[in-house]
C-alpha positions in Angstrom: -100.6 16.7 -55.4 -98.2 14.7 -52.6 -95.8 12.4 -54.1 -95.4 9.5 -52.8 -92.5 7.9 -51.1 -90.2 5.7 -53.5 -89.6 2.0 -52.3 -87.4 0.0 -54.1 -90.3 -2.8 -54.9 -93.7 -1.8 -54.2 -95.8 -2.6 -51.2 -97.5 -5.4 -51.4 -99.9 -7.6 -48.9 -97.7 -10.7 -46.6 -97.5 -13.0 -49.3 -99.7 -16.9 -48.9 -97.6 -19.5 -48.0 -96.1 -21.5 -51.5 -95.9 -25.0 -51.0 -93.0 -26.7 -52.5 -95.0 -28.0 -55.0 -95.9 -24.9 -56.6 -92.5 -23.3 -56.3 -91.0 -26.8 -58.4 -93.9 -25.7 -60.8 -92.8 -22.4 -61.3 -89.4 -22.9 -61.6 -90.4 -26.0 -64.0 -92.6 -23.2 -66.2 -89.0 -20.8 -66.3 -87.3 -23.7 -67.3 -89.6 -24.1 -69.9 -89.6 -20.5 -71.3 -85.8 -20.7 -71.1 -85.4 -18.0 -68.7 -83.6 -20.3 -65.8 -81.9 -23.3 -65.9 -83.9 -25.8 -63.6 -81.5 -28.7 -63.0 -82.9 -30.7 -59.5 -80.3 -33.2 -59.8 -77.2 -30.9 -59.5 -78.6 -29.3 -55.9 -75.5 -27.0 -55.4 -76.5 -25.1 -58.4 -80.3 -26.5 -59.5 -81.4 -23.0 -60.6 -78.8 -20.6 -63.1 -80.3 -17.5 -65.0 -79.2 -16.8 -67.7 -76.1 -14.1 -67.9 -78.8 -12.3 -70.9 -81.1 -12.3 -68.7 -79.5 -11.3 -65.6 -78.1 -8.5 -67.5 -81.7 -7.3 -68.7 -82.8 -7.1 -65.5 -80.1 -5.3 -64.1 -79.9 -2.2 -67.1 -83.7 -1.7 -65.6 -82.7 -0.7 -62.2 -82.6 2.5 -60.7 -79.2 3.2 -59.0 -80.8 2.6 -55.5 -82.8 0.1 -57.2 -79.4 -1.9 -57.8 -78.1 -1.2 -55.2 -80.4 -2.6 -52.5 -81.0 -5.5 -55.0 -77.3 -6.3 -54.4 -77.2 -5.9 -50.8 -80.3 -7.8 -50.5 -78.6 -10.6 -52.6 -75.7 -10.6 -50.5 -77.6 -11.0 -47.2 -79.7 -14.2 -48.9 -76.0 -15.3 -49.8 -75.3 -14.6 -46.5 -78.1 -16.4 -44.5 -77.7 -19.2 -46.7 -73.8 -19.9 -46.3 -73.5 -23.2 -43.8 -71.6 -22.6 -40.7 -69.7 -25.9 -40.8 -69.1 -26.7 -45.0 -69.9 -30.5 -44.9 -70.9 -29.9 -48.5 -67.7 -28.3 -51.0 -69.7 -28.0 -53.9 -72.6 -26.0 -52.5 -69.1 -24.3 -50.6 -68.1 -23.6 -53.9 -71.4 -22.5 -55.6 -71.8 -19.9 -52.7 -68.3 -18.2 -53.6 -69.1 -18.2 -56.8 -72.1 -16.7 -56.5 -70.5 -13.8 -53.9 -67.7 -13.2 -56.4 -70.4 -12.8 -59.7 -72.0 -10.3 -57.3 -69.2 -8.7 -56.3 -67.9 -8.0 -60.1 -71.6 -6.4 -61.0 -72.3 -4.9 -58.0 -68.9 -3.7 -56.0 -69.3 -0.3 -55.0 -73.4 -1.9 -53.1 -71.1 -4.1 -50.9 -69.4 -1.4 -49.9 -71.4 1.0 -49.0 -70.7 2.7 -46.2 -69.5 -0.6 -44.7 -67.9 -4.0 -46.1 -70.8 -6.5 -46.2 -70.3 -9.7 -44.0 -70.7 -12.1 -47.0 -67.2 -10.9 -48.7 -65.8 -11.5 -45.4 -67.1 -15.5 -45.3 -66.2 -16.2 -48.8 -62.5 -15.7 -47.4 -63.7 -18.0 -44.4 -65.1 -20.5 -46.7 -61.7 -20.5 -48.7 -59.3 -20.8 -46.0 -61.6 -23.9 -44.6 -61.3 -25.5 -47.9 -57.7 -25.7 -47.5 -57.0 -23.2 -50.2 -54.5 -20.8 -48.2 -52.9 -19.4 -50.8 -55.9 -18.6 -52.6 -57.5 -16.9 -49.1 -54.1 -14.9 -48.4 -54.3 -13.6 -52.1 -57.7 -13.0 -51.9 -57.9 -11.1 -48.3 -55.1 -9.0 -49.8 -56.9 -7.9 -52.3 -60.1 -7.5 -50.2 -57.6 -5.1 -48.1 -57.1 -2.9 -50.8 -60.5 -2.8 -52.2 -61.8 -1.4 -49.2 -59.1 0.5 -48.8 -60.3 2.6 -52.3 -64.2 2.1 -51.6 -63.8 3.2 -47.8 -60.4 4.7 -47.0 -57.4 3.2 -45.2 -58.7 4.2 -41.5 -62.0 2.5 -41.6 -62.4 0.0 -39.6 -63.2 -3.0 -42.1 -60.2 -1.9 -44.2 -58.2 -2.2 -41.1 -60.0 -5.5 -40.6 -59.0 -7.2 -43.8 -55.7 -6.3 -43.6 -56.0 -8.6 -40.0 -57.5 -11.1 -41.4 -55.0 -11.3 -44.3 -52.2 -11.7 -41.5 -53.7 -14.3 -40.3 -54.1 -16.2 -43.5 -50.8 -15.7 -44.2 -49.5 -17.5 -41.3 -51.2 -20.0 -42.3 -50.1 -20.2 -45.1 -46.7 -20.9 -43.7 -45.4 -17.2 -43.9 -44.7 -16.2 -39.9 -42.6 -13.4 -40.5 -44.5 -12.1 -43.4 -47.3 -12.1 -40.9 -45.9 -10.2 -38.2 -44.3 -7.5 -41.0 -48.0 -7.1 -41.8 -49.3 -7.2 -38.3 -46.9 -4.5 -37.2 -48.0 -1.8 -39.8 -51.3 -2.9 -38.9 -50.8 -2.3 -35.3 -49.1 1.1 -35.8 -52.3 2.1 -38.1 -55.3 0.9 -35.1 -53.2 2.4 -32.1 -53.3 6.1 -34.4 -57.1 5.6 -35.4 -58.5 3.8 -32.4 -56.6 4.5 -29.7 -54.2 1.8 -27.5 -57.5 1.1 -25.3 -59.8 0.0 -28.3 -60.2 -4.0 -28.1 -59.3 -4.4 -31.8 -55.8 -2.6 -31.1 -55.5 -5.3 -27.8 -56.3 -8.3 -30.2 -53.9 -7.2 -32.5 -51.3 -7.1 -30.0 -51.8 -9.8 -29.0 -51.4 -11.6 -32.6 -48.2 -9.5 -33.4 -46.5 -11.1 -29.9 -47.8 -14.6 -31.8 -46.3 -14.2 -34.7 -42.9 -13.2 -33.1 -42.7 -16.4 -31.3 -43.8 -18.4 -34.4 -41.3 -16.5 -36.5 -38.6 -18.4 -33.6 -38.3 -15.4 -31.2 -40.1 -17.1 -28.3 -38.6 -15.1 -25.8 -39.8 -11.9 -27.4 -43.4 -13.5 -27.6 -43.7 -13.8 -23.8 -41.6 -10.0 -22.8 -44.6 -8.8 -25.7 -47.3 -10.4 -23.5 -46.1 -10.1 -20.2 -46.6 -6.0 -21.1 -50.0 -6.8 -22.8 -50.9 -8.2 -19.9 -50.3 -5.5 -17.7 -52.5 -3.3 -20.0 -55.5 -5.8 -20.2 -55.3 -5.7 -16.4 -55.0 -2.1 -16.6 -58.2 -1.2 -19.3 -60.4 -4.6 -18.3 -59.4 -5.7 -15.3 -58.2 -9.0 -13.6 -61.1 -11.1 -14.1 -61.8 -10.5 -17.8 -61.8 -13.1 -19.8 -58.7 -11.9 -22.6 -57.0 -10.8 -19.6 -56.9 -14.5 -18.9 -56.6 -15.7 -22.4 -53.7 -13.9 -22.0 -52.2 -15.3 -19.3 -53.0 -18.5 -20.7 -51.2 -17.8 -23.8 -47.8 -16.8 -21.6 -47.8 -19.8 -19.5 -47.8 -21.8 -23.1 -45.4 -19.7 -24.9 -42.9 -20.3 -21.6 -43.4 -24.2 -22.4 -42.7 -22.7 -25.9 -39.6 -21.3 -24.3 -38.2 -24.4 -22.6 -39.7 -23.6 -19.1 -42.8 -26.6 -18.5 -42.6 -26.3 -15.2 -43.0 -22.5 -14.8 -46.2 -23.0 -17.1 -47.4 -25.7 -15.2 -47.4 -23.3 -12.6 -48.9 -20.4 -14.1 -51.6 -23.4 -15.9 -52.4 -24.4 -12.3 -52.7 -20.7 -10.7 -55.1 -19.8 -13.7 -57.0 -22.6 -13.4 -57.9 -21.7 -9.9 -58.6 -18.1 -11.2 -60.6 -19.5 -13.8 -62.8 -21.8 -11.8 -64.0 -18.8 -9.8 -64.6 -16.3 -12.0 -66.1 -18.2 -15.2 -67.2 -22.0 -13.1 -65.6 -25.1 -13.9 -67.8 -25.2 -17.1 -67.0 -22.6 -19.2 -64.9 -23.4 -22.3 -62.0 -21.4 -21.4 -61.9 -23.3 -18.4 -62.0 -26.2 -19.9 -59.1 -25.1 -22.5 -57.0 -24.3 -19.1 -57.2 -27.4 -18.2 -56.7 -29.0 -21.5 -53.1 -26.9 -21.9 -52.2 -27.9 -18.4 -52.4 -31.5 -19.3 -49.8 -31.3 -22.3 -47.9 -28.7 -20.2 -47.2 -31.7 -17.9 -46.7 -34.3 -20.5 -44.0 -31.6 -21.4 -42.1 -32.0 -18.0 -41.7 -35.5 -19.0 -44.9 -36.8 -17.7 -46.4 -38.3 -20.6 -48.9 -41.2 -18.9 -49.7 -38.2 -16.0 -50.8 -36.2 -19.4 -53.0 -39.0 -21.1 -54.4 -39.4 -17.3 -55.4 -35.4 -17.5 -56.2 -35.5 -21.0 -58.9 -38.4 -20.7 -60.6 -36.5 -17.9 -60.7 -33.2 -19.0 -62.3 -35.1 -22.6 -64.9 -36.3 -20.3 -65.9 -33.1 -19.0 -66.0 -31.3 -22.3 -68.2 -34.3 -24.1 -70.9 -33.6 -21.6 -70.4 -29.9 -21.5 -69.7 -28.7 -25.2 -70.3 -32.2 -26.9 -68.9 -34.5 -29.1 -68.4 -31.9 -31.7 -66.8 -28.8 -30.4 -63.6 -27.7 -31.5 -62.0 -27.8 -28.0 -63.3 -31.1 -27.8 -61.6 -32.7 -31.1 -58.3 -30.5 -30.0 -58.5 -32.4 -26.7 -59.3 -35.9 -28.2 -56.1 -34.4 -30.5 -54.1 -34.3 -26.9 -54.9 -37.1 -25.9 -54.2 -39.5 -28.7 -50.5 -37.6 -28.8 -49.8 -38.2 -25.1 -50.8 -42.2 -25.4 -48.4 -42.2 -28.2 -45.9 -40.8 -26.3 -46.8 -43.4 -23.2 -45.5 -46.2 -26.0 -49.4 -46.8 -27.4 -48.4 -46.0 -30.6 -51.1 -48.3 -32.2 -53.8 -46.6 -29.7 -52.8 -43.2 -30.8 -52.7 -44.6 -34.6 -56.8 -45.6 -33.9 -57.4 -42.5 -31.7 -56.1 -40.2 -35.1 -58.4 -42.7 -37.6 -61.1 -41.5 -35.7 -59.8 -37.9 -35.1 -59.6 -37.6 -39.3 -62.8 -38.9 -40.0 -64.8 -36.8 -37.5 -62.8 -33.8 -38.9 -63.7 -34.8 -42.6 -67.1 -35.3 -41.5 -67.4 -31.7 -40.0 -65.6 -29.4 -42.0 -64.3 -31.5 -44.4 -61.2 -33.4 -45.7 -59.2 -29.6 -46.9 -59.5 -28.0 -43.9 -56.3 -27.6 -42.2 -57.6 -29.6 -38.7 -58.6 -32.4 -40.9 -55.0 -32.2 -42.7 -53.2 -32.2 -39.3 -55.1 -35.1 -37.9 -54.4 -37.0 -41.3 -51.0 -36.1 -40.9 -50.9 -37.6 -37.2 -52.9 -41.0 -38.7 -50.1 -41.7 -41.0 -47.2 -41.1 -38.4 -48.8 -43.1 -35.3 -49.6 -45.9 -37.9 -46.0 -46.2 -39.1 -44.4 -45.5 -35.3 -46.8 -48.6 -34.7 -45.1 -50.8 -37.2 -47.3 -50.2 -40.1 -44.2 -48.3 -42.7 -46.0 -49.3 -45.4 -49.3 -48.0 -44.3 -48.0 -45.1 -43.0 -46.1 -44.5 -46.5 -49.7 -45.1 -48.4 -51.4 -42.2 -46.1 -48.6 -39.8 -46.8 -48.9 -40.7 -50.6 -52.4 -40.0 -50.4 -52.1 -37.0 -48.4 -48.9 -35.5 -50.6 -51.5 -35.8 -53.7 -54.4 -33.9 -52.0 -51.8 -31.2 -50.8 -50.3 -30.8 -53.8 -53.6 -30.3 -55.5 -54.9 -27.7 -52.9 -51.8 -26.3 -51.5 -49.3 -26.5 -54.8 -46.2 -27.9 -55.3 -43.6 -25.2 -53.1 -45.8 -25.1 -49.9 -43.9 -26.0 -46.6 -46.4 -28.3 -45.7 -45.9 -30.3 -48.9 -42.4 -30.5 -48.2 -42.9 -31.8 -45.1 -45.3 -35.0 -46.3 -42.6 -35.3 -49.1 -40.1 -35.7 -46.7 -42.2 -37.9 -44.5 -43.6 -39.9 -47.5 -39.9 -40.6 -48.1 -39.0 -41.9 -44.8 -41.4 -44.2 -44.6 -41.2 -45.4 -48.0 -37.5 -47.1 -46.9 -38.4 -48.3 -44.0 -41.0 -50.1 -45.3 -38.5 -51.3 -48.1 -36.2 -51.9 -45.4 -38.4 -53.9 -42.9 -41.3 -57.1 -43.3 -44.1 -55.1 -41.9 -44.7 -55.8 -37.9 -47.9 -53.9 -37.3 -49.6 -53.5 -33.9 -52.7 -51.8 -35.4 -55.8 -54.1 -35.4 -57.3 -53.9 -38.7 -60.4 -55.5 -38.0 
């Protein structure tokens, strides 16, 4: 007699449409027999089984059976996951939810591969504001693939990327580019100097070197990138340009505005035929030349730029898009630096709340343009306003970041200077407050 091919759930007919009704009423029923909680009010985590329960179901399962349950899980998790986490405590259910799966089911999500969720609960930690958290956890991501898959597979080599990267964020430059370097070493032997992933990786580890305060070794380390992209992609690609965007800004880094106004300007051109005077790296061209020449002194010529290229990118990318809020960022700086320091103050208001309102108030763009709020509003007068920002903002960084971070430091130090001026000073704001 032929056997019949195994599925891990049997075949069954396309299911009728449930309304939502009827799936309430079912989850009302479970409720009842105490098999879930059903709790509508809470919606970040209305339904929980119960851990007896969840571990009956599992001690049924065939190997494959649990193991195409879990991936299965992870890609609902997955699909679920917001891209932009307006919402922390659905943010916060989600990890949850990845990390419960990952501690009953590890060796499913890495199967042959690292599933993608693992990789956005490390997203979704980083964009909460918890750094240190997402460098500790990325780390040990890095070595957990590194047993499940082997050191030279590509996600293994991947997490260990991403960890550099959170650790720069996390304040840590040369502990960055310490990791980045081994890293580099490791994807030149297993994938060759040619591979795209050893080029990005490249071009981070030149990053780091100039955040770590060798500037001058940033620009020699992409000058020769540069000759390689040109060399493996060719002139017109667009990290070839990326690159040369990212020299001409490390030379203002350097000191030299005028020679990356210049190399802004020629890129720009470049730019304009290849990709059209619409794509978003043209439009990021044009937003770096703008503070390029506010760095040669031209601060009004730079808020003149700034305003026009914001124009262009709210009818082209919207309101919303990241290169739009960092060139509404721009702008407010340069009209600061023009002597509008109450104009940059109200510029910044409006930067932090449309940063809360996209990715929330722990994400480290919303934490800079807080930061900015509370300077421009005491430059404009305002110490004792400026003081109660940093206060507030000290007591959310302290709370997410801890006590020791950098960052902290920094508002401690700023919360302090404002503090005696305002003691100092009657207050002799600018700022309209109506």
């Amino acid at each position: 007699m032929r056997r019949r091919k195994w599925w891990p759930f049997k075949r069954q007919d396309p299911p009728t449409s449930v309304s939502s009704e009827e799936a309430i009423g079912a989850l009302r029923a479970l409720h009842r027999l105490s098999v879930v909680d059903h709790t509508p009010d809470t919606p970040a985590t209305a339904v929980r089984v119960h851990q007896l329960i969840q571990r009956a179901t599992r001690d049924t399962l065939t190997p494959h059976q649990h193991e195409y349950t879990a991936r299965s899980a992870a890609d609902a998790l997955l699909a679920t996951w917001p891209e932009n986490e307006r919402d922390t405590e659905l943010a916060q259910a989600l990890r949850a939810n990845t990390s419960a799966l990952a501690r009953c089911a590890e060796d499913a999500l890495y199967r042959t591969d690292m599933h993608a969720v693992l990789y956005r609960t490390g997203t979704s930690l980083g964009e909460s504001g918890q750094v240190s958290a997402v460098c500790h956890y990325h780390e040990r991501l890095a070595g957990t693939a590194r047993r499940h898959l082997g050191p030279d597979h590509p996600d293994a080599l991947m997490a260990r990327y991403e960890f550099a990267l959170w650790r720069r964020r996390a304040g840590d430059a040369s502990g960055a580019w310490e990791v980045t370097a081994k890293l580099l070493a490791d994807r030149v032997r297993v994938l060759g100097e040619d591979h795209p992933d050893t080029l990005s990786t490249r071009s981070n580890l030149a990053y780091w070197r100039g955040k770590a305060g060798d500037v001058a070794g940033a620009v020699e380390d992409l000058t020769k990138l540069l000759e390689h992209k040109v060399r493996v992609l060719g002139e017109d690609h667009p990290h070839t340009l990326t690159c040369r965007g990212s020299i001409a800004r490390w030379r203002a880094g350097a000191g030299d505005a005028a020679g990356a106004v210049e190399d802004l300007t020629k890129l720009l051109e470049h730019e304009m035929r290849v990709l059209g005077e619409d794509h978003p790296h043209t439009l990021a061209t044009r937003g770096n030349l703008a503070s390029c020449l506010g760095w040669t002194g031209h601060a009004a010529g730079a808020a003149e730029a700034c305003t026009e290229v914001l124009e262009h990118m709210v009818r082209v990318l919207g309101e919303d898009h990241p290169h739009t809020l960092t060139t509404r960022s721009n702008l407010a700086h340069w009209r600061g630096a023009t002597g509008d320091a109450a104009g940059a103050a109200k510029a910044y208001e409006q930067l932090f709340a449309a940063r809360r309102r996209l990715v929330g108030e722990h994400h480290p763009d919303a934490i800079a343009a807080w930061g900015s709020f509370a300077h421009w509003r005491g430059q404009a007068g305002d110490a004792a306003g400026a003081a109660a920002l940093n206060e507030q903002l000290l007591q959310h960084m302290v709370r997410v970041l801890g006590e020791d971070h950098p960052h902290v430091l920094i508002i401690r130090n700023n919360l302090a200077h404002w503090r005696s001026k305002a003691e100092r000073a009657p207050e002799t704001s600018d700022i309209d407050r109506s």
